[in-house]
C-alpha positions in Angstrom: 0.0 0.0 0.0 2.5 2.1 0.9 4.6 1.9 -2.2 1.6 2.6 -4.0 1.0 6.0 -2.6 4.5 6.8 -3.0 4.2 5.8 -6.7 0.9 7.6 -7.7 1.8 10.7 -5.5 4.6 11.2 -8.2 2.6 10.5 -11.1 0.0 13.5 -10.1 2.2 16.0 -8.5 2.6 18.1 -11.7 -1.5 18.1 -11.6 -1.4 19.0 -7.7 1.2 21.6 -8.2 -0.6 23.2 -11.0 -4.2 23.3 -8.7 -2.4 24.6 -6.0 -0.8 28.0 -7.8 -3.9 28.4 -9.3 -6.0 28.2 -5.9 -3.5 30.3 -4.9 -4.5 33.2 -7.5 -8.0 32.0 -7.5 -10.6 34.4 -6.0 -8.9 37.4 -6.8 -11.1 39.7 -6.7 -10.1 42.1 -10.1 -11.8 45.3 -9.0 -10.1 45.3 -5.4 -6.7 45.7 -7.3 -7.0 49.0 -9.4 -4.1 51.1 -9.9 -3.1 52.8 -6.7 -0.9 55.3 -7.9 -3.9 57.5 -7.2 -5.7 55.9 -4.5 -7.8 59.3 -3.8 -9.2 59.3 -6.9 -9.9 55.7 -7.2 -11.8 56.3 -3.9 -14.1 58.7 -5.5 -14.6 57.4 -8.6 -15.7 54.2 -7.0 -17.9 55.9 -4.4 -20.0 57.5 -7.5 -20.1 54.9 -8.9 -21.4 53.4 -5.7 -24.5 56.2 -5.4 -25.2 55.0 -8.9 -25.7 51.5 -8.4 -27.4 52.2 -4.9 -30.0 53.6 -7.1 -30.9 50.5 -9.3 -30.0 47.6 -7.2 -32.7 45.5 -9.2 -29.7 45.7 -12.3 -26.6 46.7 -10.7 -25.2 44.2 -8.9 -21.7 43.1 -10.2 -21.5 47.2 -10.7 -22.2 47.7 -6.6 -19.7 44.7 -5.7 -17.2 46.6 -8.1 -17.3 49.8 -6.3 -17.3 48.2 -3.1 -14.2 45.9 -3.9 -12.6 49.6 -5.3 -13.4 51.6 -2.2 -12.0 49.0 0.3 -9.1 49.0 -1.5 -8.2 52.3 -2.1 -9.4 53.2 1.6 -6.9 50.8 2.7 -4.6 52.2 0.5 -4.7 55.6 1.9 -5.1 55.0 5.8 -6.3 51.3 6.7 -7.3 52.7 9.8 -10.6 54.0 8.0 -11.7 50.9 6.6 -14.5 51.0 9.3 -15.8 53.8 7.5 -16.2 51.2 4.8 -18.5 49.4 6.6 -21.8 51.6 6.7 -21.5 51.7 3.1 -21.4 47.6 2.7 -24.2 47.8 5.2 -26.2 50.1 3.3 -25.6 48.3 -0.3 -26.8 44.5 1.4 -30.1 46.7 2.6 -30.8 48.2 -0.3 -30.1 45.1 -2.8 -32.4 41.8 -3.2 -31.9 38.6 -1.5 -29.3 36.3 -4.0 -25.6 36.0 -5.2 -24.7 39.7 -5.5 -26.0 40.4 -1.8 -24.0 36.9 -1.0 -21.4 38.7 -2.1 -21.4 41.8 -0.6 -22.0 40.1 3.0 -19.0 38.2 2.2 -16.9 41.4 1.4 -18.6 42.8 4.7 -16.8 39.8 6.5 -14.0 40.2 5.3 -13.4 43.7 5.5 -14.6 43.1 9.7 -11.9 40.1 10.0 -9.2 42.7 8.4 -10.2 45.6 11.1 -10.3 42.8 14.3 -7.4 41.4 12.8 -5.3 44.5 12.4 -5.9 45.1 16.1 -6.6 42.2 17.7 -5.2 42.8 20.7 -7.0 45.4 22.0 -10.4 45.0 20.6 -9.8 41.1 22.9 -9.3 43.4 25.9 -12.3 45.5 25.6 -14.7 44.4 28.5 -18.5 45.3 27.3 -21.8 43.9 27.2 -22.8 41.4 23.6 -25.7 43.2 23.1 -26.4 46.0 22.3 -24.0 45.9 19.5 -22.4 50.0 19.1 -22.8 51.8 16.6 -19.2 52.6 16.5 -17.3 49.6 15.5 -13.9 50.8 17.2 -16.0 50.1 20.4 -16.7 46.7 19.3 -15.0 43.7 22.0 -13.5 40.2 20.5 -16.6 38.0 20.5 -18.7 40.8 18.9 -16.6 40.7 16.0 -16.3 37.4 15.8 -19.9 36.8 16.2 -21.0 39.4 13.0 -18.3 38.1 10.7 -20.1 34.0 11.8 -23.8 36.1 11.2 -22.7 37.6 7.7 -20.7 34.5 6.5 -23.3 31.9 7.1 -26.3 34.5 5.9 -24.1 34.9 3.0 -23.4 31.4 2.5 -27.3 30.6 3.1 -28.4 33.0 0.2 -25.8 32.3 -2.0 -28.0 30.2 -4.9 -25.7 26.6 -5.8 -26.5 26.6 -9.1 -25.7 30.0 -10.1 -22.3 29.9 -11.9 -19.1 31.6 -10.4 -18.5 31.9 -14.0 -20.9 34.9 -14.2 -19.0 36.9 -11.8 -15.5 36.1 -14.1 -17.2 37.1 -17.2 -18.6 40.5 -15.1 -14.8 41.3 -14.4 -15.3 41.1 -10.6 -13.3 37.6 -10.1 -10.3 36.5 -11.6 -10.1 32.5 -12.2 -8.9 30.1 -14.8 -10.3 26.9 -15.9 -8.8 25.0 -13.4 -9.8 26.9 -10.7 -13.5 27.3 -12.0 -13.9 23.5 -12.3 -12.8 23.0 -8.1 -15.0 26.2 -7.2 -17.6 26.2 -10.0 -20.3 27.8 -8.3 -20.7 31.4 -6.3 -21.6 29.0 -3.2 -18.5 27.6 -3.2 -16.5 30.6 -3.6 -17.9 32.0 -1.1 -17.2 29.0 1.1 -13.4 29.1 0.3 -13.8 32.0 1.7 -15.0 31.5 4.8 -13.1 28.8 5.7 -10.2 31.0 5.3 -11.5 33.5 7.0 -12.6 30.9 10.3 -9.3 29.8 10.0 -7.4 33.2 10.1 -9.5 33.8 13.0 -8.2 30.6 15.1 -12.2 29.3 14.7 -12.0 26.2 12.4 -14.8 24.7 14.1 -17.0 26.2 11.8 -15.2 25.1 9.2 -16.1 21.2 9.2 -20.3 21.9 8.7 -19.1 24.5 5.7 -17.0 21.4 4.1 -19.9 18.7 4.8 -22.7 21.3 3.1 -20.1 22.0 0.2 -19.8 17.8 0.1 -23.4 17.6 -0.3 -23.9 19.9 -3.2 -21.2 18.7 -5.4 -21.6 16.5 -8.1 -20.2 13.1 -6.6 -16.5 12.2 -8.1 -16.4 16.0 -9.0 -13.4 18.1 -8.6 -15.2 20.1 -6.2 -16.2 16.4 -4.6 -13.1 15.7 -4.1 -11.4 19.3 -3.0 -14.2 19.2 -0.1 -13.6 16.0 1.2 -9.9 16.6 1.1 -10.6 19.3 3.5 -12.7 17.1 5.7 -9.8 15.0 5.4 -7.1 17.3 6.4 -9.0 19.1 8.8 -9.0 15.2 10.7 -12.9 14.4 10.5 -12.3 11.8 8.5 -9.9 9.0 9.3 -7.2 7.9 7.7 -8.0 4.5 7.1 -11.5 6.2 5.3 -9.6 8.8 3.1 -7.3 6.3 2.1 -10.3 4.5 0.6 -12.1 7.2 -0.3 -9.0 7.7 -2.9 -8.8 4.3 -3.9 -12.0 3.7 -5.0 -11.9 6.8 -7.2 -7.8 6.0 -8.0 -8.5 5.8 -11.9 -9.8 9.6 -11.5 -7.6 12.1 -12.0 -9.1 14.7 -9.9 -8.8 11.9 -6.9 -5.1 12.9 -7.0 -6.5 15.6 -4.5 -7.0 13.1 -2.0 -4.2 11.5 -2.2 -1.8 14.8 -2.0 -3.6 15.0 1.9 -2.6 11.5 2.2 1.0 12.0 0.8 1.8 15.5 2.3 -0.8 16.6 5.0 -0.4 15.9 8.8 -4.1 15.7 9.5 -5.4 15.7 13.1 -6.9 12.3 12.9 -7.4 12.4 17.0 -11.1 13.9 15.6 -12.0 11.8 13.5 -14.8 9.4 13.8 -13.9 5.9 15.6 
């Protein structure tokens, strides 16, 4: 058995190699990289354009996740300090816009721009000694567990409303996402995009509990023997909720696949925490 894995881990390390750069690219998010030679004026260009789509959100979706991706950036740009003045904005955008992908998305963004301010400033926001509720108004004010507990709220409301069968590939073609074939195939849907993205969020913020129920849904709503298939139950897999024993078998009973060479680079190169995984 052994022998085996050592052979086949060979034979689809180009593949893994190539997935891996490209996950590593993946999900970047075009309009949240203009050209910052001017950041001032890419702040308020994007914020018209903002106020523009605020006024049609029935048709101006990917145009309002543009201009939201644009402010963040260049206010982070000039003084990341302000991006909680980014925040009312986002906040205002996911009132005014329908329930469905694009509001998804701009919870998502919301999420992350929260996990970037409690992350910047950990420290002292974990020292802060107030009350949960009510939440302020003023997000400086904001202690540890209240940040932690929005960014779970918007993530899994984002990850609720998300529809799985819209296609991520909308959102490429709309110039808001960056991704290549390969990535498209793993993450093929804006569900699971925004998935990836939680889990790395939940992991930045030391919380991968939440992670394994994200990697079970995503399991669920792929296409059995799919790329995706398999990238999710490689992270049930590393993450050690699923044995060793099972993941080995879980690979070689799709072994003639070669998107099952996923499973078997956790095997080959991961040090999973197999202490939690089912007896």
């Amino acid at each position: 058995m052994e022998t085996f894995f050592i052979i086949e881990k060979f034979r689809i390390m180009k593949k893994i190699a190539v997935l891996l750069l490209s996950l590593l690219t993946f999900m970047t998010l075009k309009a949240a990289d203009p050209d910052f030679a001017y950041p001032k004026t890419t702040l308020d260009n994007a914020i018209r354009n903002y106020e523009a789509a605020i006024k049609t959100p029935s048709r101006s979706g990917i145009a309002m996740i543009k201009s939201l991706l644009e402010i963040t950036g260049a206010t982070a740009a000039i003084d990341r300090d302000s991006l909680v003045c980014v925040v009312p904005r986002i906040d205002s955008a996911i009132a005014a816009f329908p329930d469905g992908s694009d509001k998804a998305l701009m919870l998502t963004i919301k999420a992350e721009v929260l996990n970037a301010i409690y992350s910047g400033n950990r420290w002292t926001y974990d020292r802060v000694q107030t009350p949960l509720d009510p939440l302020p108004a003023d997000i400086t004010e904001w202690n540890g567990l209240q940040f932690i507990n929005q960014i779970k709220a918007d993530l899994s409301t984002a990850l609720d409303m998300a529809d799985k069968d819209v296609a991520l590939r909308t959102y490429v073609d709309g110039n808001v996402i960056k991704a290549d074939g390969l990535a498209l195939s793993y993450f093929p849907t804006v569900k699971s995009f925004i998935a990836l993205k939680a889990t790395n969020v939940y992991t930045n913020l030391g919380h991968r509990n939440y992670n394994e129920a994200i990697f079970r849904q995503m399991i669920d709503e792929s296409k059995p023997q799919s790329p995706a298939w398999f990238y999710w139950n490689g992270c049930l897999g590393e993450a050690g909720h699923i044995s060793s024993t099972d993941l080995e078998k879980l690979f070689l009973d799709n072994k003639d696949r070669e998107d099952a060479g996923y499973i078997l680079n956790i095997i080959a190169t991961a040090t999973p925490n197999y202490d939690n995984a089912p007896k």
